[in-house]
KELUM-45687 format. One record per residue (C-alpha): residue number from 0; residue in three letters; chain; x, y, z. Coordinates in Angstrom, 1 decimal. Layout:
// residues N
LONU   nr  rest  kette    east   north      up
LONU  NUM   ALA      A       X       Y       Z
...
***
This chain:
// residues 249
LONU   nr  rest  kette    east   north      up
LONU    0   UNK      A   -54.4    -4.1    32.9
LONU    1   UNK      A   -56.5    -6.0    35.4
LONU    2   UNK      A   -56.5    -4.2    39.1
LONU    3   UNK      A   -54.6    -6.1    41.9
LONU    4   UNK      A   -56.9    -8.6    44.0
LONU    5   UNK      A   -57.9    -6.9    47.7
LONU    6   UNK      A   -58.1   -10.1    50.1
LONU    7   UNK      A   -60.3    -9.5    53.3
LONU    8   UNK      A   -60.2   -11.3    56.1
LONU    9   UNK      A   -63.0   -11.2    58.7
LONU   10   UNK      A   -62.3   -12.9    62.4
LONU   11   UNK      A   -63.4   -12.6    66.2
LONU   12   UNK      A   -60.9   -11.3    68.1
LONU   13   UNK      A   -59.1   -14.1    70.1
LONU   14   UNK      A   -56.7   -13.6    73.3
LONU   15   UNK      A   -53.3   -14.2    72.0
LONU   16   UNK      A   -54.4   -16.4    69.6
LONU   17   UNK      A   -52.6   -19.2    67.3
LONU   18   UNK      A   -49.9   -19.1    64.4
LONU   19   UNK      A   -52.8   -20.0    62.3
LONU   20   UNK      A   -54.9   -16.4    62.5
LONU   21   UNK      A   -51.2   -15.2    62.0
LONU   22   UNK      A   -51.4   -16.1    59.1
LONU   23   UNK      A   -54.6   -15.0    57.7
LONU   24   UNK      A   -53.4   -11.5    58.8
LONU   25   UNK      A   -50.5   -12.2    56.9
LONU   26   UNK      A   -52.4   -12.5    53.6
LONU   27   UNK      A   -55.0    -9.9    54.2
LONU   28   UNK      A   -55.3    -7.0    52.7
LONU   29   UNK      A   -58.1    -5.4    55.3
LONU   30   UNK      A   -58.3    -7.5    58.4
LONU   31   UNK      A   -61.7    -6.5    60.4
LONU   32   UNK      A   -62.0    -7.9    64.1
LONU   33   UNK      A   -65.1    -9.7    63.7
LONU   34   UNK      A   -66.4    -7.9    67.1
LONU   35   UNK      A   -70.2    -7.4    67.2
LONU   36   UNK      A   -71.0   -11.0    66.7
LONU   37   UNK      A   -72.8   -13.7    69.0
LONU   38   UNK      A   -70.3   -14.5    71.6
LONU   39   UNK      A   -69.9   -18.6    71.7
LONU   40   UNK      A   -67.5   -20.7    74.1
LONU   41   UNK      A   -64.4   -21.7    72.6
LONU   42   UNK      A   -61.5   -20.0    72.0
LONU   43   UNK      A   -62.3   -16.5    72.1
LONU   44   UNK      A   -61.0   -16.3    75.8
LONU   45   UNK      A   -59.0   -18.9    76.4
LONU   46   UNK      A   -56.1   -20.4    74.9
LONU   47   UNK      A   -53.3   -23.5    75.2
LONU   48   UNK      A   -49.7   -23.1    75.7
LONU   49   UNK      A   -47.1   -26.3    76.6
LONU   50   UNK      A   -46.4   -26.5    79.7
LONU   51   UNK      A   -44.1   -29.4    81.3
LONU   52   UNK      A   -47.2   -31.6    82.5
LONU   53   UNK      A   -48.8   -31.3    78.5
LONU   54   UNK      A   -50.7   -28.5    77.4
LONU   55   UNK      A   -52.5   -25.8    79.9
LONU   56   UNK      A   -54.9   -23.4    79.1
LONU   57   UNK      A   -55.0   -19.3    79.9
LONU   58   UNK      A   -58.3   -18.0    80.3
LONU   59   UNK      A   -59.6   -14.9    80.7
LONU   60   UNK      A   -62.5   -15.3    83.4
LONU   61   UNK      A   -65.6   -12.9    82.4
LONU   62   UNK      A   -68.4   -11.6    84.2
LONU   63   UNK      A   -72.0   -11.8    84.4
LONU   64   UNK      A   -72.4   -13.6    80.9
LONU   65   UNK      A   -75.3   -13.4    79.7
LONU   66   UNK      A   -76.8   -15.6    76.9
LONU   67   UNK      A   -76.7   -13.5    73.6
LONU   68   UNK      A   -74.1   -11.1    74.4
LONU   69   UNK      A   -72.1   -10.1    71.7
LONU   70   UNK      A   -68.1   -10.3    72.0
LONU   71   UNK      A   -67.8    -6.4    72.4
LONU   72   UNK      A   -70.5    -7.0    75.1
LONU   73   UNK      A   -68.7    -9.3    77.4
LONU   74   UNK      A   -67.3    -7.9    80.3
LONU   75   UNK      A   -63.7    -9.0    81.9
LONU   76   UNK      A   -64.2   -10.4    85.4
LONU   77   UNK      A   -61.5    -7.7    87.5
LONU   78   UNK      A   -62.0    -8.6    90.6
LONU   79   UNK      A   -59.2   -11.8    90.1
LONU   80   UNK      A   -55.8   -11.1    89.2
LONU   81   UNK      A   -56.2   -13.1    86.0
LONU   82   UNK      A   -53.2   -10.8    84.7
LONU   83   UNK      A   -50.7   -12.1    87.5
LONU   84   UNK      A   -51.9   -15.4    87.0
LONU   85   UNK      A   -51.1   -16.0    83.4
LONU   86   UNK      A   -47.6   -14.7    83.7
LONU   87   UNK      A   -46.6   -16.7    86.6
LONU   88   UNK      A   -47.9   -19.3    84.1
LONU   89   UNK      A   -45.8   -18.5    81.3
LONU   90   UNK      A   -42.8   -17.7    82.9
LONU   91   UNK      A   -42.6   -21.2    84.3
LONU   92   UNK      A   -43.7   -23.0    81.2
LONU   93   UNK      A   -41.3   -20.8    79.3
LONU   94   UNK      A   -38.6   -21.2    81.7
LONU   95   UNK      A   -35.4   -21.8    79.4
LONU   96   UNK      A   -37.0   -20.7    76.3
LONU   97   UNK      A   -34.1   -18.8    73.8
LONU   98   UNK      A   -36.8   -15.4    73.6
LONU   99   UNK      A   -38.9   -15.9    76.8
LONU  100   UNK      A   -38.3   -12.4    77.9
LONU  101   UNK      A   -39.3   -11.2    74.7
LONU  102   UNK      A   -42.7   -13.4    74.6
LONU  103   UNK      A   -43.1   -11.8    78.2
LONU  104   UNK      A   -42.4    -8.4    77.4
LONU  105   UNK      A   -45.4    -8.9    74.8
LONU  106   UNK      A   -47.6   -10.3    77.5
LONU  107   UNK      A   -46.5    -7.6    79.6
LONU  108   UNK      A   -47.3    -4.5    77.1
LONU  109   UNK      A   -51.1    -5.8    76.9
LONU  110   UNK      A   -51.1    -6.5    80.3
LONU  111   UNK      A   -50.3    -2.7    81.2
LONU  112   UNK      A   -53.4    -1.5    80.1
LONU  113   UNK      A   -57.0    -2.1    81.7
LONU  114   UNK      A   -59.8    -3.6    79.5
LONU  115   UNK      A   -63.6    -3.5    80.5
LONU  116   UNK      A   -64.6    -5.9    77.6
LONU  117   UNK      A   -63.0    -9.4    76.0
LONU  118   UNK      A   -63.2    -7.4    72.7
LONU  119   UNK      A   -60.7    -5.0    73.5
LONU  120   UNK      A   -58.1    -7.5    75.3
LONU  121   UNK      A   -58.5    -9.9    72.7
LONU  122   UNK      A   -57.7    -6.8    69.9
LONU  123   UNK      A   -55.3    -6.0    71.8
LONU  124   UNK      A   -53.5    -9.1    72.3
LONU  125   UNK      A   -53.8    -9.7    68.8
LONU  126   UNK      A   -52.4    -6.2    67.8
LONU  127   UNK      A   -49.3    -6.8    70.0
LONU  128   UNK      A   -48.8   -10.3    68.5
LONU  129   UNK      A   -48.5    -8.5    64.4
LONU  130   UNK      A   -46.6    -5.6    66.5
LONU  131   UNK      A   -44.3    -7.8    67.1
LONU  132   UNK      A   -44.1    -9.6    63.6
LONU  133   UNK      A   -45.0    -6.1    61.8
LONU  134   UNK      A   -44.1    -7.4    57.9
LONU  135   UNK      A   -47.5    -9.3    58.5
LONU  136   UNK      A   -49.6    -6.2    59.1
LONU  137   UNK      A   -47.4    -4.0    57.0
LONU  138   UNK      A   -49.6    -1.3    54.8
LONU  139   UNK      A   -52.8    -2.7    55.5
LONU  140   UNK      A   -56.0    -1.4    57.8
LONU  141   UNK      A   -57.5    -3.3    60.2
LONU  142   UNK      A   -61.0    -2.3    61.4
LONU  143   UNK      A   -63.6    -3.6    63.7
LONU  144   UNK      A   -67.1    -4.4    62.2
LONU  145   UNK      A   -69.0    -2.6    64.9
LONU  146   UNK      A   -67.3     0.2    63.5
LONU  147   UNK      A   -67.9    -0.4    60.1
LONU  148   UNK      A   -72.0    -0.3    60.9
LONU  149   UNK      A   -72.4    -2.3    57.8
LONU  150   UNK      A   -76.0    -4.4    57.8
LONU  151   UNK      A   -76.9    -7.8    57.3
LONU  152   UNK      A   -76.6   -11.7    58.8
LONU  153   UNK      A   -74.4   -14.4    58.5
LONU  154   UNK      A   -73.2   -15.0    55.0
LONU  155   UNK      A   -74.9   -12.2    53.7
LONU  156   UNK      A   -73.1    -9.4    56.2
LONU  157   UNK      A   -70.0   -11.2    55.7
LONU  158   UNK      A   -70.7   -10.0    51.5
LONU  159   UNK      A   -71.6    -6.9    52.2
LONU  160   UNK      A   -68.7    -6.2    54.4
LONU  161   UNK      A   -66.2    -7.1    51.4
LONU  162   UNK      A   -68.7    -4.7    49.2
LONU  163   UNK      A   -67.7    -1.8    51.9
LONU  164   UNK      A   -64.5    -2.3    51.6
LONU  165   UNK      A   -63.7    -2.6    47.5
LONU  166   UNK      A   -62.6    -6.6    48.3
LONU  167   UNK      A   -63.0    -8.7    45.9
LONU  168   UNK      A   -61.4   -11.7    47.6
LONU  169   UNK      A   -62.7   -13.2    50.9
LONU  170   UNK      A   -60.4   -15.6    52.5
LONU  171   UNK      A   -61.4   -17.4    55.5
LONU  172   UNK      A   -60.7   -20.6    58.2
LONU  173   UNK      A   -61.4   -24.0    57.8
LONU  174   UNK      A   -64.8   -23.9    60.0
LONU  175   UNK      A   -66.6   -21.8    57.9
LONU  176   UNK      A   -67.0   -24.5    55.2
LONU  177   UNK      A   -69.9   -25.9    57.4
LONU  178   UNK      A   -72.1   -22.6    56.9
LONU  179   UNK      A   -70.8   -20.1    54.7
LONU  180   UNK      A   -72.9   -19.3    50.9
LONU  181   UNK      A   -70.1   -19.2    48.5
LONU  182   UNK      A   -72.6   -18.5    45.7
LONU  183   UNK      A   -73.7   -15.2    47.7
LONU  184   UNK      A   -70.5   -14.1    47.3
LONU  185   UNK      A   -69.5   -14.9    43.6
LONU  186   UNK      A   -73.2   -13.2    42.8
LONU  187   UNK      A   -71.5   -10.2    43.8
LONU  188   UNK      A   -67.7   -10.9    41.7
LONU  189   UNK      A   -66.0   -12.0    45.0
LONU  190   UNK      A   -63.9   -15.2    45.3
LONU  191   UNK      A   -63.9   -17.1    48.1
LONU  192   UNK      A   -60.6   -18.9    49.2
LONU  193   UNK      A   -59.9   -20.9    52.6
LONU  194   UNK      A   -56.3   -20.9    54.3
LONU  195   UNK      A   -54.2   -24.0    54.2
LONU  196   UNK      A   -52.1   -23.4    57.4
LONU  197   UNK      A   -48.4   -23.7    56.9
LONU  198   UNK      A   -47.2   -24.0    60.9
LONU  199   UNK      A   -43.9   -25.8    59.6
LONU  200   UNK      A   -42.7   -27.9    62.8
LONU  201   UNK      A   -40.4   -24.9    64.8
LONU  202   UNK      A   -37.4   -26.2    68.1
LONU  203   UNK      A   -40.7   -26.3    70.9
LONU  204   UNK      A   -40.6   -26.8    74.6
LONU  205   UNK      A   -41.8   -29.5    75.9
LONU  206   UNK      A   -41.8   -32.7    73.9
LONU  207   UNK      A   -43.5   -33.3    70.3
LONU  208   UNK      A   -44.2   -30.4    68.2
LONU  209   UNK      A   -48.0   -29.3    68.4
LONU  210   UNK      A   -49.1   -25.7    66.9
LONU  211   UNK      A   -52.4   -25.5    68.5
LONU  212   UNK      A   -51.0   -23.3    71.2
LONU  213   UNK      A   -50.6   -19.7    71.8
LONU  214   UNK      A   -48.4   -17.7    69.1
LONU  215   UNK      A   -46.8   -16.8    72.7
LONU  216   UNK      A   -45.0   -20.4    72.1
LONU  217   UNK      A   -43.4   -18.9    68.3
LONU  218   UNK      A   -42.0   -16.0    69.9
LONU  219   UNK      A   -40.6   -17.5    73.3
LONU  220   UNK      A   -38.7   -20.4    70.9
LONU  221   UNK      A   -38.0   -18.4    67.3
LONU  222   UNK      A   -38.4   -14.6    68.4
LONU  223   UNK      A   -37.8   -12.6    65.7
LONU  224   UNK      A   -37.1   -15.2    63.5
LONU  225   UNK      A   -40.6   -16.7    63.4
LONU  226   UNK      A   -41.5   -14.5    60.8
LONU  227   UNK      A   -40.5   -17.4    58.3
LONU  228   UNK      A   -42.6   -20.3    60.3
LONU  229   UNK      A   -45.9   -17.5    59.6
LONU  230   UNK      A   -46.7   -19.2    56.3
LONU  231   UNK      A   -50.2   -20.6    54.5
LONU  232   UNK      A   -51.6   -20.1    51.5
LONU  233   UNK      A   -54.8   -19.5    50.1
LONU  234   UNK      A   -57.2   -22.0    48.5
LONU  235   UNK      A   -59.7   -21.8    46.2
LONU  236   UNK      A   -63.3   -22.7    47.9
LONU  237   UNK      A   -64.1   -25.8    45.1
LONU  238   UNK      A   -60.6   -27.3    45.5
LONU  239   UNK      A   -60.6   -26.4    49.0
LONU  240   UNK      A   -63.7   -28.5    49.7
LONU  241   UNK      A   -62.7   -31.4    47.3
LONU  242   UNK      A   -59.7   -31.6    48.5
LONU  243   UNK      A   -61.3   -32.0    52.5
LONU  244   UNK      A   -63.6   -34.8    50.9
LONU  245   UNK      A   -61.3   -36.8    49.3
LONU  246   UNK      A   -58.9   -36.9    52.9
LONU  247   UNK      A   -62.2   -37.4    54.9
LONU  248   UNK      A   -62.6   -40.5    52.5
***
């Protein structure tokens, strides 16, 4: 009898992140916070949420950047009250929301603690978002790379980190199509599968349903009950690609 497949998923850690890395958690069997990687700008410190006027962004502001820095490098500008100024934000843009206090009381929890680095806020954030949606990180580890200390580059550490952990199933987001070797991993009898994002439409502040904000958003308007709207599946990496083709087209 064949063994059971063991999916890992490898991400940067994001600052309350969207439904979407929700979901790859979800179907991971080892989740490692992608944390001693290039930091880049984007969405790593920063993220959207719906506010009356249209979408608004949270970011965390970070000190003395330097070019090259990895993400468990970058330092947390202190000297603002970022903290204070991201829940004044979301309790007004969450202002009559059925779960608002429990989206804040998330907020809150990370918020109680200090952090020196955006790698340890942004793990944290995410650990408090699956804390509160536990089925999706039920029984399974998470880990951070710079922990692991496993060598290599790009595609190739990517491999070697599914080697290091007994996976034989890599499952990743849509982005990586532009760069990742899929042959480097089937050399090595490991498939290679990218998420197709459920985010079913969910009752949403604010006028039309968008899911490119915060997971803050699920839990202020579903609470408990966005467990079900955490959905996605995974995709094969040939029918993945031909399927993106043939909508490009």
């Amino acid at each position: 009898m064949a063994s059971p497949s063991r999916c890992a998923v490898v991400s940067q850690p994001m600052y309350f992140p969207w439904v979407g890395m929700l979901e790859q958690i979800r179907l991971a069997d080892h989740f490692v916070y992608y944390d001693d990687v290039q930091f880049a700008r984007g969405f790593f410190n920063r993220v959207q949420i719906k506010t009356r006027t249209g979408s608004s962004w949270l970011t965390v502001p970070l000190a003395g950047l330097k070019r090259g820095q990895l993400i468990n490098e970058v330092r947390i500008d202190n000297q603002t009250n970022w903290k204070r100024s991201h829940l004044d934000q979301l309790k007004q843009a969450y202002d009559g929301a059925p779960f608002r206090a429990d989206m804040l009381a998330v907020v809150e929890q990370v918020f109680s603690a200090d952090y020196r680095t955006l790698a340890d806020l942004a793990r944290a954030s995410m650990d408090a978002l699956v804390h509160y949606y536990p089925a999706i990180g039920a029984n399974k580890p998470f880990s951070a790379s710079s922990a692991l200390e496993v060598p290599g580059a790009s595609t190739q550490r990517l491999v070697n980190i599914c080697v290091a952990l007994e996976a034989d199933h890599y499952l990743t987001g849509h982005g990586a199509r532009h760069y990742l070797d899929h042959a480097a991993f089937e050399s090595r009898g490991i498939a290679v599968s990218y998420i197709r994002y459920g985010t079913p439409p969910y009752s949403q502040l604010h006028g039309e349903f968008t899911p490119y904000v915060s997971a803050l958003d699920l839990i202020a308007n579903r609470g408990a009950a966005g467990l079900a709207d955490i959905a996605g599946q995974a995709v094969p990496w040939r029918e993945f690609i031909t399927t993106s083709a043939e909508t490009a087209t």
